[in-house]
N, C-alpha and C positions, 0 to 999 in steps of 0.2 A: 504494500500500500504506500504510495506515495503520500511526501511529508509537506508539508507548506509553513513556514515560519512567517508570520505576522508582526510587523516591528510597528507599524502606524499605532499610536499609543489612543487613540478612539475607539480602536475595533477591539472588541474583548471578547472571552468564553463564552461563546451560547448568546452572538447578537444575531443578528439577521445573516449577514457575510458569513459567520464562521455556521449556520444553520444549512445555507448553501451550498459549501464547500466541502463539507462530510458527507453531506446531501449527493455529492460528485464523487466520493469515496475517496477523500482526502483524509488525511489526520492533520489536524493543524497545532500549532505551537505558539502562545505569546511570548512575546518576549520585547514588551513596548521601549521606543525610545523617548527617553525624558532627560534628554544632556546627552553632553559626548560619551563617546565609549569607546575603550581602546580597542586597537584590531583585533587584539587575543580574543576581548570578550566580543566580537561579534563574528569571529571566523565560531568559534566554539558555539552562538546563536545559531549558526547556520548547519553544522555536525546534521548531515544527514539528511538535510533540507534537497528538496526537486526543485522548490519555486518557493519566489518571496516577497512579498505583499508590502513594501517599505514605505516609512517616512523619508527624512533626507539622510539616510545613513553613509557612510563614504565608503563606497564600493571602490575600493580601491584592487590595482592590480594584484596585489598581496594577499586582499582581504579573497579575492575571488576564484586566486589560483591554489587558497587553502582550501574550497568548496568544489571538493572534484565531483559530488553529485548535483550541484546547483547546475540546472535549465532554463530558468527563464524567473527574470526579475520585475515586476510592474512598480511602478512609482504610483501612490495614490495622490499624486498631485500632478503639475502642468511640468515642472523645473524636475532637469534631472542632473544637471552638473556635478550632483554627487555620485555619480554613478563615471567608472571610469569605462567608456563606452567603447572605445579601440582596444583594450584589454577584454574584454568581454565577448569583442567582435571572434579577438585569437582566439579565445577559450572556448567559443561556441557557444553563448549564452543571449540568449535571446532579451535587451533593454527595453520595455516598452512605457509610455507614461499614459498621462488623459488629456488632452488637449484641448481645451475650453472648459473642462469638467468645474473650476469654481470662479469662473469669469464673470458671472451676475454677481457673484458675492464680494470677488474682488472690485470691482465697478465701484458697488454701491460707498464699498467702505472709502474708495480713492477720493470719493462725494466729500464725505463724512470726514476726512480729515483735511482738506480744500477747506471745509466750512469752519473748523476746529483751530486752523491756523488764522482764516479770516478774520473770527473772533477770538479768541485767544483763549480759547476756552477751557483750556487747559490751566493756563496760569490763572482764571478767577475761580475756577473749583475748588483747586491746591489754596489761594488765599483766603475762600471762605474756611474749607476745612482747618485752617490754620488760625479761626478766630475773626478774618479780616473783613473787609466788605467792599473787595477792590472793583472799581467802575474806571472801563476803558473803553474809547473808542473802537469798533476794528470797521472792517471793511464788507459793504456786498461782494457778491461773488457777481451780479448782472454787471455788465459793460466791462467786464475784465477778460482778457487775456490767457488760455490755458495751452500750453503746447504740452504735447503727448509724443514722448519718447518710444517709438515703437509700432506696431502696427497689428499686431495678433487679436486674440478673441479681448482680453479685456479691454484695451485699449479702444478697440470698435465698441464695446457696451458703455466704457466711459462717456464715449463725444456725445450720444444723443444727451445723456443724463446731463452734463455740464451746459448742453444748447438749451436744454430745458429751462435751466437756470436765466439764460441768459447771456452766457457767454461762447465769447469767439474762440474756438480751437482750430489749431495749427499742430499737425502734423505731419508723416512722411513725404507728405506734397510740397514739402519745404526746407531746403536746406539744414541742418541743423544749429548752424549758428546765428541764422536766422531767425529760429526758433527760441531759442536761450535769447536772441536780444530784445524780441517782442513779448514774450510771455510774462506774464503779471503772477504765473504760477507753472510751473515746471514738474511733469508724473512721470513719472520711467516705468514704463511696461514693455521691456525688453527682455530676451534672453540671456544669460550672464555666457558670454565663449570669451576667448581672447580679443579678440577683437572689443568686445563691451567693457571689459575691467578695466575698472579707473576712466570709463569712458566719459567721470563729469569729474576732475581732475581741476584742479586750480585755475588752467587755462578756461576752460571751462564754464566757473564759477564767475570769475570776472568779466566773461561776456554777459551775464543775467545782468538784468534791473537791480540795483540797491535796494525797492522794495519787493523783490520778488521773494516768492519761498519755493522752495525743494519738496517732492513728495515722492518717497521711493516705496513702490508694496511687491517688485519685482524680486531681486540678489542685492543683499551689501555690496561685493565687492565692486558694484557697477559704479557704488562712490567710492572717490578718494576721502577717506575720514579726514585724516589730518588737514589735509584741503578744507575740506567741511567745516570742520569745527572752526579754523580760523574764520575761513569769510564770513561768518555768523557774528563771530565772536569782536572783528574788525568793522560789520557795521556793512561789509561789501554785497551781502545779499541780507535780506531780512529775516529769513528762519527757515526750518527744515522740519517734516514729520516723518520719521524712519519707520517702518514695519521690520523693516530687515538691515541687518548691521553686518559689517564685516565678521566679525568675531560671535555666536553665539549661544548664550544667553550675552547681555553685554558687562562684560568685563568689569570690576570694579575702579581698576584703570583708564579706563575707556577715553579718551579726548572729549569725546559726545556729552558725558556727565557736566555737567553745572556751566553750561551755555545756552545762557538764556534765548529764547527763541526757538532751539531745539530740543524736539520730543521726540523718543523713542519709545515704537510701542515692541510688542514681543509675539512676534510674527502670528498675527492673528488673521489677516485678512481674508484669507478664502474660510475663514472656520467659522461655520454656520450649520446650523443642524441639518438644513438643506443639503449645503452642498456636501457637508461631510457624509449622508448618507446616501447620495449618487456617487461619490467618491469611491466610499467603498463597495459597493455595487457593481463598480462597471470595474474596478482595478481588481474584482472578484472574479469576473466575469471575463477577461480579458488573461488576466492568467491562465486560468482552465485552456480557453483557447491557445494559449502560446504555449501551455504542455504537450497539446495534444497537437502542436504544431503548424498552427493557424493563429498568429497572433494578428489582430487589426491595427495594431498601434503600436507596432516596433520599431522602433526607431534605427535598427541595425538589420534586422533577420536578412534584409535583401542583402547583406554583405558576409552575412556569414557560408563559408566553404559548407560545401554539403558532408564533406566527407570531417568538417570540425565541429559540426553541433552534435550536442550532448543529448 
């Protein structure tokens, strides 16, 4: 009987997904991610595993070429970066993810912190809980300015919702520097590859508006933090709402901490009872398929040798 190790830290004993899956004549395994985890303890996760149901865990080449019964990995999310996919390709391992799977929820929330930065609404919550009764100006979102980093499934759910508001979006149809010098507010909904890391980079930052803000619910490393924090910090753009950091959870060193204007949440944005429950659904559904050799969403199988898959 084939094994399935489950790392997405949502899906537990006896939900719907893991009812399915034994349902398939699977035995399944948790074993949730909640922080990093060394390669020992996730090659040893894996001990015996066919297929594997992941959060963002780092598949790395090490971790993958300890997993000589591993066949086929699905990401229960859009980003698979953690997944070392040319290593995978050698090994015969089939990478697959869900492509648009929580792009309404990601959408809504890019709203939600657009509006959060507008108003500051962050800093007068924090100053009531703290006793105070702080009253500040911010700003509408209608007659502003949003340029959209990217072009995939959220980034198309974002623009009606921001037009609805009011405002003018600019994206792929426009240069990018173009983009950074007319935006009154700046979303990266791109993929993190080489080509995108560090892709808002000091240079970067000093093409934005002094009052503009930062809004990342994509990869950290698509900013440069150190970057970040100063032009915040300098006055050169007006603030930042992070979903996603370089490093996390974030660091108690972090540069990011105690600059004003920047808020970092903790990678929430597609987690929605919605989306998380199509999430695991279809990354349930999607693996069966790619065990049995038919995956719809791999991202490599067309590359893998016939005579090297697993």
């Amino acid at each position: 009987m084939s094994t399935i190790l489950i790392t997405t830290d949502y899906l537990r004993p006896g939900d719907e997904v893991d009812t399915y899956l034994t349902g398939q004549g699977f035995t399944t395994r948790h074993d949730p991610m909640r922080g990093p985890r060394r390669p020992a303890d996730l090659i040893a996760a894996l001990a015996g595993a066919d297929g594997a149901l992941i959060a963002n865990e780092p598949m790395t080449e090490q971790v993958l070429a300890a997993s000589p019964g591993l066949r086929a990995i699905v990401r229960t999310g859009v980003g698979y970066d953690s997944v070392d996919v040319p290593a995978a390709t050698r090994l015969g391992i089939s990478v697959s993810n869900l492509p648009g799977i929580n792009a309404n929820a990601v959408a809504e929330y890019t709203l939600a912190l657009l509006l959060a930065q507008a108003r500051h609404l962050v800093p007068m919550a924090v100053g009531v809980a703290a006793g105070d009764w702080p009253r500040r100006d911010g700003h509408e979102l209608r007659g502003k300015t949003l340029g959209l980093i990217g072009r995939g499934a959220v980034a198309q759910r974002v623009r009606p919702l921001a037009e609805a508001f009011g405002m003018t979006v600019l994206g792929h149809e426009v240069p990018l520097e173009h983009l950074l010098r007319a935006a009154d507010y700046v979303s990266i909904h791109t993929a993190l590859t080489p080509r995108t890391r560090h892709l808002i980079d000091a240079a970067a930052l000093a093409r934005m508006k002094p009052t503009a803000h930062l809004i990342n619910t994509a990869r950290g490393p698509i900013v440069d933090v150190a970057a970040l924090a100063e032009a915040v910090r300098s006055g050169r753009i007006a603030g930042a709402a992070l979903d996603v950091v370089d490093v996390e959870p974030l660091p108690a060193e972090s540069l990011l901490r105690g600059v004003d204007g920047i808020t970092v949440y903790s990678h929430m944005a597609g987690q929605t009872i919605e989306a998380r429950r199509d999430s695991g659904r279809c990354g349930a559904s999607e693996l069966v398929a790619a065990l049995a050799g038919n995956p719809q969403t791999s991202v490599n199988a067309h590359l893998i040798d016939p005579e090297q898959r697993r």
